[in-house]
N, C-alpha and C positions, 0 to 999 in steps of 0.2 A: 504494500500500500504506500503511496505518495505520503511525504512528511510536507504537508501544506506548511507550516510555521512560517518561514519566511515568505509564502505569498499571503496569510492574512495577516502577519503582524509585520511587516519587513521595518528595515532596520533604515531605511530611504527609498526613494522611488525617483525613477528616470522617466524623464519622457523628451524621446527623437523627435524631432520633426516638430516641435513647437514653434508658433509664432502669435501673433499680436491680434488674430481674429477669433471669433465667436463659431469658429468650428476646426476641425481635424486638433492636432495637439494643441490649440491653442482653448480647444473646448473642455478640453481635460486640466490644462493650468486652470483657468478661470471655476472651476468644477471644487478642484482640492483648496483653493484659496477660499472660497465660495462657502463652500461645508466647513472652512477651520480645520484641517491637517496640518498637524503639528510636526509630523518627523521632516527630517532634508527633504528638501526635492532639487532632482538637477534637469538641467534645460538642456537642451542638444538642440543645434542646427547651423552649419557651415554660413549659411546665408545672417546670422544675427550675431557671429561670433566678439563675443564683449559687450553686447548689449544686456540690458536689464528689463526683463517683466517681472510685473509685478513686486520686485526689488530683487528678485532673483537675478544674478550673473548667467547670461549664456554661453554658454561653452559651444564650440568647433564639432567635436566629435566625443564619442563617452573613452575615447583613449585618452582623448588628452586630462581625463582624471587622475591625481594622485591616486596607487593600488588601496591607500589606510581608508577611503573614503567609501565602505561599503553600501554598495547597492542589491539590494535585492528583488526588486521588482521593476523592470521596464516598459513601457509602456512605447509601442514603435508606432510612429502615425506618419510613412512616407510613402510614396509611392511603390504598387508592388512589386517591377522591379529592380527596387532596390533594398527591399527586405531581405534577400538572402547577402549581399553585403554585410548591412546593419547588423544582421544577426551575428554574423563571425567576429564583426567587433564585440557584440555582448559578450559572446565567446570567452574571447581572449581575456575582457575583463571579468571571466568567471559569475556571472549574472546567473543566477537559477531559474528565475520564472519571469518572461516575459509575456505579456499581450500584444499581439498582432489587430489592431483596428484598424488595419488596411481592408480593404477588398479590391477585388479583379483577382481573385484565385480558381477554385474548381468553379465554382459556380458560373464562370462564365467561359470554362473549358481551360482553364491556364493549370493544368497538372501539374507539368514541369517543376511551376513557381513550389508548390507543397512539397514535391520531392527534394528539392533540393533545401529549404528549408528543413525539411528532416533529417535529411545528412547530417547539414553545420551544428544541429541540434544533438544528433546521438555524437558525433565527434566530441562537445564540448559538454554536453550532458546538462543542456537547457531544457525546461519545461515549459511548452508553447502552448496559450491560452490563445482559440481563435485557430485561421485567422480570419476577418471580415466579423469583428463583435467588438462588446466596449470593455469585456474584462470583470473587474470586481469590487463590489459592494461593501464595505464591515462599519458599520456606523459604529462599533463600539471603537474605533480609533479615526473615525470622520474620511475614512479611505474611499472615494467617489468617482463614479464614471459619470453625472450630469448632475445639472443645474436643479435639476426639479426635485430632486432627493432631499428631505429633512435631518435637521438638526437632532434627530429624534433618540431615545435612547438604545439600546440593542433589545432585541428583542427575542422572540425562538423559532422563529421561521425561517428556515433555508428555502432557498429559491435559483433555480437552475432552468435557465432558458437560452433555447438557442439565438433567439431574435434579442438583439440588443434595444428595439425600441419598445417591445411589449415589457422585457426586462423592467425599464424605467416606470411605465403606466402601472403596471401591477402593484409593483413596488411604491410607486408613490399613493396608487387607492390604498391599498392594505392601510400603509399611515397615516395618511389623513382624513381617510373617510372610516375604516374600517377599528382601528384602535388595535393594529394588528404589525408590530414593527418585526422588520426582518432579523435575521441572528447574522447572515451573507447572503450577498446576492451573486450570482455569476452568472454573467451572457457570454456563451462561448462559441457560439459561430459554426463555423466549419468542423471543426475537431479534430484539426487533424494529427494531434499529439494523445494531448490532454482530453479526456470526455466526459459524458456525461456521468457515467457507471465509478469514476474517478472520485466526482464530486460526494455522489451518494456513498459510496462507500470514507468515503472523509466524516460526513453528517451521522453515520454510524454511530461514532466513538465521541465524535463533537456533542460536549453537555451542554453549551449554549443554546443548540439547535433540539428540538422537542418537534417538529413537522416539517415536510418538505416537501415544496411545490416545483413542479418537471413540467418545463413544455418542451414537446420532443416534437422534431418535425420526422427525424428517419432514424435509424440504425443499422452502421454501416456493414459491419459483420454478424458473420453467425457468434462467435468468439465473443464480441462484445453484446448480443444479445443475450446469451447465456447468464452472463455473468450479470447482465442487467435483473435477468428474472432471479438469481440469486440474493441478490444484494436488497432488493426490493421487498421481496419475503422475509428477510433478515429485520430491516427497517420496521417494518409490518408487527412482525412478532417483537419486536424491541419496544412496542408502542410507541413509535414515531410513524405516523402516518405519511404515503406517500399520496399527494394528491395530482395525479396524472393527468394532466392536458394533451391527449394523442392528437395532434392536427395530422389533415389530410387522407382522408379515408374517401372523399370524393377527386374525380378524376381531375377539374378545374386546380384543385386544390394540389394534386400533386406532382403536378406544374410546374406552379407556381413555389413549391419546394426544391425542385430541380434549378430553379431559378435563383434564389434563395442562398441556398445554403450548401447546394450541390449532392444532394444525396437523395435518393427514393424514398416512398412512403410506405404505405400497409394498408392490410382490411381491416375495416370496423370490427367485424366477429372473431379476427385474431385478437387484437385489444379487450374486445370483453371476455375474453378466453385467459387473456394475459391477467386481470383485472382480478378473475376470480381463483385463479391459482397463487396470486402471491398477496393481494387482501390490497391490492391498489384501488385507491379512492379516483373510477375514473368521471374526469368532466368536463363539458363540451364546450367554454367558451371562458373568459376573463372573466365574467362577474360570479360565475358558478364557483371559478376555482377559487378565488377571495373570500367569499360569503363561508365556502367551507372552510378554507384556511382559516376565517375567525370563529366558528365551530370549535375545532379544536384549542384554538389559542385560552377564548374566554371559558370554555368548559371542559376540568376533566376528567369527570366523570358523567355518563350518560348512560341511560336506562335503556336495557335490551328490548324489555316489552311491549318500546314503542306509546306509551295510553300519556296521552296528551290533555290539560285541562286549557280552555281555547276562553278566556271575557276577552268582551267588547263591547262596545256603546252604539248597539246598535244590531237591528236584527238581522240585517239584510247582509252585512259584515260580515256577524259570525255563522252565519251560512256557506258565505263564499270560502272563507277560512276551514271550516270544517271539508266540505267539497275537495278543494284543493288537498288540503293533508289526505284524506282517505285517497287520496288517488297516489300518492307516493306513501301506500303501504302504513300511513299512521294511525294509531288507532283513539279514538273518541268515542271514552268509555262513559256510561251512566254516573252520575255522583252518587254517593255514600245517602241510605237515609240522614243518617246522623248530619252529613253536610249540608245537606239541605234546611233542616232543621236549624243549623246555626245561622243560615243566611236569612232565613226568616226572621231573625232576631235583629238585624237591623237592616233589611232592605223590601219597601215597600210592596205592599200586592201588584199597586201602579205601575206601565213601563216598564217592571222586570222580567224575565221569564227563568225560572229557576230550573236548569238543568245545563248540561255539555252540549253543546257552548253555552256557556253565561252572558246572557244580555242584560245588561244592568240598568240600559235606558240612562233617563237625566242623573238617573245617584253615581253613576260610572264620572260623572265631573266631580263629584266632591271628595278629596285628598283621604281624609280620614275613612271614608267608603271603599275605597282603590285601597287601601293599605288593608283594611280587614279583611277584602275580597281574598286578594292574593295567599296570605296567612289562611285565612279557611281553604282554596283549594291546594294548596301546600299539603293541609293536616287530612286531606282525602285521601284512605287506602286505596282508593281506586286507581290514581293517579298518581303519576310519575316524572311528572314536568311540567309548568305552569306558563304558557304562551298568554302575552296580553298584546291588544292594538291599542296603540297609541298618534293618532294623528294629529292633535292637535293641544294647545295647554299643556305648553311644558314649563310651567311656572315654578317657582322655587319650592311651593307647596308642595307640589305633585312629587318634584324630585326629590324632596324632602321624607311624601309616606312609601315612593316608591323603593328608596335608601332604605327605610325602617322595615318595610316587609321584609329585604331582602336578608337584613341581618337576620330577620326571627327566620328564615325559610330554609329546610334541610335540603330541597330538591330544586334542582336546574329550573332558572326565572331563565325566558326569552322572553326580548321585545320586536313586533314586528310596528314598523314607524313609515309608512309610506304616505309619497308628498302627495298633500290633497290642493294644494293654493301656490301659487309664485307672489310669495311675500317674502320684502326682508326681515320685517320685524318678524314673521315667524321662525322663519329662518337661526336667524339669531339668538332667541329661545332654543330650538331642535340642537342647535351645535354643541351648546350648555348643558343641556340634556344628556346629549350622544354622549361626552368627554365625562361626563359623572357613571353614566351608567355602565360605559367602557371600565371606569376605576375602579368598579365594583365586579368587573368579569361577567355583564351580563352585551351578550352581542345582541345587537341590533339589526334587523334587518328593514331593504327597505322594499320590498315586496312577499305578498306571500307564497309566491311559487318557490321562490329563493328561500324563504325560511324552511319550506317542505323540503324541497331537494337536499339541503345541509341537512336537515333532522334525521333525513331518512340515509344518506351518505354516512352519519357518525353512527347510527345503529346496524347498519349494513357493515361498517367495520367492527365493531364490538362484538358482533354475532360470525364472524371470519375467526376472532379471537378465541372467543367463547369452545366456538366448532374444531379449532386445531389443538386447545388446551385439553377437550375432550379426547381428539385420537388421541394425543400425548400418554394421557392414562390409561386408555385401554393396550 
């Protein structure tokens, strides 16, 4: 296995081919200044030699570095052919892991350029991230590939995509929308050193990292597929979920991967073959894989049995809500006599309708109402997890009995929060909202198809668990 240490902690970083614009290595200075990276960085490029960005000194070439001035991670942004040059000077100055953010390699039929780059590589024993991607992510030392990435703390989500630009999107929802910050992120392109099966097998052993999010466009060997369905299994039963984005299973689509990233796709029915052999969480698109990524982040423990207790303010609501979950396998069991009996005790004959779903009508507005709701279906043996909607009235009060339930409540709260208005001022309320309830480990979702499909993706893995801990013993 790869000794990652100096590509996520490195001791410096280089970046070729820097200059004074708002893209190629001049994206990546303005990036690491930008986030607040703290270790050296050295500049490279013949064309600025003695000049200063950003107050940094450019240097000529990374030879002309004193050898005491260790670097560990390069970042190469010139053109492609002059990457296998570049490279044999990293070489020479003993450089271990560099990124290749060029492209014009396989992808557009330039083999050549990859083989030889492999040479200079096994000659000098570099490890080549790429090429045609943006590299690596570690907010726990501000280490950044763009501008749009936060200041945010680290988090326990790895994340491993080949496309450098979904890389960035994903990675920025998770944190600012989702309350779901990464542990590393790595966009790796091509592959043609370094791969995917590399990363996950790193996220194994990595205690930072608790899930891990893979968007895979191909895989290029049988060799490395193998070892993919191994390590994946591994992951799985280690309970670190792997939450799988297989793109390209239509023919458009794998295409446009040929194009891309230079390697072929798959069938749909191998993936879900793949999926259920090694307990992979697979899903169809960005907002799937996020919403489950914050699944697992904000809860960790979740109920096999599926029996979901569903309030809302509103009949029509928790109909549609109810609907939705029985169609992704959730179940909406009858309430307890005894439960019922306690809601009669403070919720009117009027406008309520006392059973799964809970319509509460107008008392669904008042804070101390929403707080005892919750707590009662909480204390229901029937139930196993307490779903409430929330669209609107996110006022301090509300956040306040929703805080106080959650302390008294032994069983998974979700909130489903979908936009009913384009207003600021609600707005501005919901974000206050979100960052409180995020604090407290309760995710948010903001439709209900998306809260079924996570609900039903984290019970579908825990019954994967359940079913192999079972063969285990017999």
């Amino acid at each position: 296995m790869v000794n990652f240490e100096k590509l996520f902690n490195p001791r410096s970083v280089g970046i070729i081919g820097v200059n004074d614009k708002l893209f190629g290595g001049g994206y990546f200075l303005k990036s690491l200044v930008n986030l607040g990276f703290e270790k050296p960085l050295y500049l490279f490029n013949p064309r600025l030699k003695g000049e200063k960005l950003n107050g940094y000194t450019v240097y000529g070439s990374i030879l002309d570095v004193e050898d005491d001035h260790e670097i560990d991670y390069v970042i190469i942004a010139v053109p492609a052919k002059l990457c296998p040059q570049i490279l044999e000077e990293c070489g020479k100055k003993n450089i271990p892991f560099v990124t290749i953010f060029t492209s014009g390699f396989s992808e557009i039929g330039n083999d050549y350029l990859e083989e030889a780059l492999l040479d200079i590589a096994n000659k000098y024993d570099i490890r080549i991230i790429g090429p045609n991607c943006l590299g690596v992510y570690v907010p726990k030392i501000r280490l950044t590939f763009s501008l749009g990435l936060l200041r945010e703390h680290s988090g326990s989500l790895g994340m491993i995509f080949q496309s450098g630009g979904l890389a960035i999107y994903v990675a920025a929802m998770a944190q600012s929308i989702y309350g779901t910050n990464p542990s590393k992120v790595l966009s790796i392109g091509n592959q043609i050193d370094l791969n995917f099966v590399d990363f996950l097998e790193y996220f194994l052993n990595d205690k930072e990292t608790q899930s891990v999010a893979l968007y895979l466009e191909n895989i290029k060997s049988i060799e490395i597929g193998r070892k993919f369905l191994d390590v994946v299994k591994k992951l799985s039963l280690a309970g670190k979920p792997v939450l799988l984005w297989k793109v390209g299973t239509g023919e458009a689509t794998k295409e446009a991967i040929m194009s891309h990233t230079g390697g072929l796709a798959g069938n749909k029915k191998i993936w879900q073959a793949v999926a259920k052999q090694t307990g992979a969480c697979l899903v169809n698109n960005s907002h799937e894989l996020i919403n489950i990524a914050m699944v697992f982040n904000h809860i960790s423990h979740f109920p096999m049995d599926r029996n979901m207790a569903i309030t809302t303010v509103g009949g029509g609501a928790s109909i549609e809500t109810t609907d939705v979950f029985e169609q992704y396998n959730l179940k909406i069991p009858k309430l307890a006599p005894e439960t019922i009996d306690k809601f009669k005790e403070f919720l009117p004959d009027v406008n309520t309708i006392l059973r799964n779903p809970l319509d509460l009508g107008a008392s669904g507005n008042i804070p101390n109402v929403f707080y005892q709701t919750l707590v009662t279906l909480d204390s229901d043996p029937n139930i196993s997890a307490v779903v409430f909607i929330k669209v609107y009235n996110y006022s301090h009060d509300f956040r306040k009995a929703i805080k106080k339930a959650y302390n008294e409540m032994k069983k998974p709260l979700i909130c489903i929060a979908y936009k009913v208005v384009d207003d600021t001022s609600d707005y501005a309320g919901k974000l206050l909202f979100k960052r409180e309830l995020f604090n407290l480990k309760v995710p948010i979702f903001e439709s209900i198809e998306l809260a079924a499909k996570s609900l039903d993706v984290m019970c579908s893995y825990n019954e994967f668990l359940e079913k192999h801990k079972n063969h285990l013993k017999k």
